[in-house]
C-alpha positions in Angstrom: 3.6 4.1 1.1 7.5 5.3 -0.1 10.6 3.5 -0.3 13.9 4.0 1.6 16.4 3.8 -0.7 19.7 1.7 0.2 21.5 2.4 -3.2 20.8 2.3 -6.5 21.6 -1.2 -7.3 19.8 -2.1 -4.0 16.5 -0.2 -5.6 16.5 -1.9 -8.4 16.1 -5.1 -7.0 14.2 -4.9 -3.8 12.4 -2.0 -2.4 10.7 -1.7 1.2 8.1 0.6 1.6 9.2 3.7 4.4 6.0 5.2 4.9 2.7 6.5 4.3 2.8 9.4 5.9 -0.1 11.9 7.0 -0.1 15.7 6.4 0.0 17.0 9.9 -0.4 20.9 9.7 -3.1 22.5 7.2 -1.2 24.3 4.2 2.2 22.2 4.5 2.8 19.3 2.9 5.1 16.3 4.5 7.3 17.0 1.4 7.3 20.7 2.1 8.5 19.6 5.7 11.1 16.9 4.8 12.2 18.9 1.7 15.8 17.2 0.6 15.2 14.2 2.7 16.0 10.4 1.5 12.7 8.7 1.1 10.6 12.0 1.9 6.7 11.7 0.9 4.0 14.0 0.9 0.5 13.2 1.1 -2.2 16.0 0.2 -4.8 13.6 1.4 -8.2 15.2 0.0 -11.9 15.0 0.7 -13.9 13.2 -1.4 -17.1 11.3 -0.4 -16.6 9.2 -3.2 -17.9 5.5 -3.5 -16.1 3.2 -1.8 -14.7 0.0 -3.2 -17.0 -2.4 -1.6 -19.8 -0.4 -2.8 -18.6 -0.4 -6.4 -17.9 -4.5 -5.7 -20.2 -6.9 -7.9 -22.8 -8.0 -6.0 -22.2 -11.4 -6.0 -18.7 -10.7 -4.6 -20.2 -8.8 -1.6 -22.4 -11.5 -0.8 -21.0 -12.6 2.8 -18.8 -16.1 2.2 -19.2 -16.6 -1.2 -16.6 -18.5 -2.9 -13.9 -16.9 -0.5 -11.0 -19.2 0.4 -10.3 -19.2 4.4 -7.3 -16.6 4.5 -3.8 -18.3 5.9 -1.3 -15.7 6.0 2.1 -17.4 4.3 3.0 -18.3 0.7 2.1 -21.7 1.0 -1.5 -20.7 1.0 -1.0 -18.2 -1.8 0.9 -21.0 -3.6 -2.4 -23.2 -3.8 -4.7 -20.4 -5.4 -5.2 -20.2 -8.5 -3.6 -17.3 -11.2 -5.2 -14.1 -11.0 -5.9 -11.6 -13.4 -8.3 -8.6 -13.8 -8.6 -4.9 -14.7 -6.6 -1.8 -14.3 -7.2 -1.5 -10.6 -5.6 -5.0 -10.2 -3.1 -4.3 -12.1 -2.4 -1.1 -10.0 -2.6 -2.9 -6.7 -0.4 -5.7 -7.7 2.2 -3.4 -8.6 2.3 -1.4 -5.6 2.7 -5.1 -3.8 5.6 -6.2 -6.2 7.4 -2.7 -5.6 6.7 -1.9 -2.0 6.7 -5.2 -0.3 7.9 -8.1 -2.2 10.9 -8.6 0.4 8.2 -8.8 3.1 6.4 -12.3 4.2 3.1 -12.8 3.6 1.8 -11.4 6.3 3.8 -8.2 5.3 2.1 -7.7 1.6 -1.1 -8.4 2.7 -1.1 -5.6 5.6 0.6 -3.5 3.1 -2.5 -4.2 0.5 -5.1 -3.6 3.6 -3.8 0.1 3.9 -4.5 0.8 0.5 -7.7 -0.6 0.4 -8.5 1.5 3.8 -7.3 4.2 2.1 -9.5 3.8 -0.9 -12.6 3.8 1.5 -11.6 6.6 3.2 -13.3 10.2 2.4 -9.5 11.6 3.0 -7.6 10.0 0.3 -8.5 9.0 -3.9 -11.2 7.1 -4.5 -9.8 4.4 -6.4 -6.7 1.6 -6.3 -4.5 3.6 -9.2 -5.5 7.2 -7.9 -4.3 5.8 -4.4 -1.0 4.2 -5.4 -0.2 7.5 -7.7 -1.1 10.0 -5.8 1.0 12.3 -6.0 3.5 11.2 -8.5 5.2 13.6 -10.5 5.9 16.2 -8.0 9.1 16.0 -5.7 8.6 14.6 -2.3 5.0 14.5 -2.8 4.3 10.8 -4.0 2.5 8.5 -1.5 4.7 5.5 -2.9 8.2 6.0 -3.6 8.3 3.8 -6.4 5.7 5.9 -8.7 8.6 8.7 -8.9 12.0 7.5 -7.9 13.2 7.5 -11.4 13.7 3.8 -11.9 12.2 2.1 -14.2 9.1 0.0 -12.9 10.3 -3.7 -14.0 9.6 -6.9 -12.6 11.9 -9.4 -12.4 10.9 -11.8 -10.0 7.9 -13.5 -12.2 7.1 -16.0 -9.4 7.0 -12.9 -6.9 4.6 -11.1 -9.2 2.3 -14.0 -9.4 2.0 -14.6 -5.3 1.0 -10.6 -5.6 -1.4 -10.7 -8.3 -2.9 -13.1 -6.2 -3.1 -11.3 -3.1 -4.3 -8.2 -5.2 -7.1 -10.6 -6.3 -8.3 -11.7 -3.0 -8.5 -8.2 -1.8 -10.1 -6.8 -5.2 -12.8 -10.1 -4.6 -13.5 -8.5 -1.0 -11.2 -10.3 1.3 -11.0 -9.3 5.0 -9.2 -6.4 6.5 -8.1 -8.0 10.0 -4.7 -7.1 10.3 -4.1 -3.6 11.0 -7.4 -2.4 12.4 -7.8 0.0 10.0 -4.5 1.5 9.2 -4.4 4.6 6.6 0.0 4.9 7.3 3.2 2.6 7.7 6.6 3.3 7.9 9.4 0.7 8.2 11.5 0.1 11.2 14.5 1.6 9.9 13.0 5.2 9.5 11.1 7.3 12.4 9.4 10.0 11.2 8.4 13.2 12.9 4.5 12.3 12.5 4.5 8.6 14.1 4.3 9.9 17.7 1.3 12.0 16.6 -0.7 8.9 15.9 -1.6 5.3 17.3 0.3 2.7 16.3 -2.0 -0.3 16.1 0.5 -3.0 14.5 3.7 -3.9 13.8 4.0 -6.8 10.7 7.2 -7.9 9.2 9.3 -4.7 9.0 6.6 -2.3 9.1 4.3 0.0 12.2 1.0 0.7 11.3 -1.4 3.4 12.2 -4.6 4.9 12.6 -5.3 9.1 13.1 -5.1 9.8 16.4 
């Protein structure tokens, strides 16, 4: 998931993710295609039959119910949880809420969330929340989220914001279900319309992103 960048000043205070886009043709990158281009990402999505997160879930989190709030999709919900904390994979997958999708409703972040953790079980991408949300990073036009390598410094401002992701990140990290995008491994926002969309099957459209599934 990358950002489209408004301005500067505009980055630095709110940033919408553009897309997670997929590499279409073998040996070329989307970077290597949209080479130059505002907001440009390029996945180099890789095989890897690693485990997936809800294998590597405690059991006691994977047993079907258990201590699970019912899931209502607005703030006020999120408001009543409790704090959340946790490891470096939480940490990762708040950040990438805070960065990507903060402006969004709640809805919006936790569709956002779902394709990451759809990308984490899927043999085609990392197999891990911070090999996910960094991959990629480093190299120009190549990062999956724009944020990881747009130069700015990654600082939170919005405390509250930060703790309505962190929760989110916790519900998802504690198993939550995926039932808003049927599956989605790539989003883009309605302001952008990349080459690749009409190539796959949009199966939702939350807040100010499409979401879809391979084709």
């Amino acid at each position: 998931m990358a950002g489209l960048t408004i301005s500067t000043a505009a980055m630095a205070d709110v940033t919408f993710g553009t897309k997670s886009a997929p590499d279409i043709e073998l040996g070329q990158t989307l970077g290597d295609r949209l080479e130059g281009l505002v907001g440009s990402a390029a996945p180099e999505v890789q095989p890897d039959a690693g485990q997936t997160l809800r294998d590597a879930l405690a059991p006691d989190v994977q047993e079907e119910g258990k201590d699970r709030p019912e899931i209502a999709y607005d703030y006020g919900f999120v408001d009543t949880l409790p704090a959340a904390d946790g490891d470096k994979q939480f940490e990762c997958l708040s950040e990438a809420l805070y960065f990507e999708a903060r402006g969004e409703g709640a809805e919006g972040v936790f569709a956002v969330a779902e394709v990451i953790l759809n990308r984490v079980d899927s043999p085609r991408f990392p197999d891990t929340i911070c090999q996910v949300v960094n991959q990629g990073t480093g190299r120009k036009h190549a990062c999956q989220f724009s944020y990881t390598c747009d130069g700015l410094p990654e600082v939170v401002g919005e405390r509250r914001t930060m703790d309505r992701m962190e929760k989110i990140a916790g519900l998802f990290i504690d198993g939550a279900p995926r039932d808003l995008t049927d599956g989605a491994l790539f989003y883009h926002t309605k302001a952008v319309n990349p080459y690749w969309a009409s190539a796959f099957d949009r199966v939702a459209t939350i807040g100010e992103h499409h979401f879809y599934v391979q084709s």
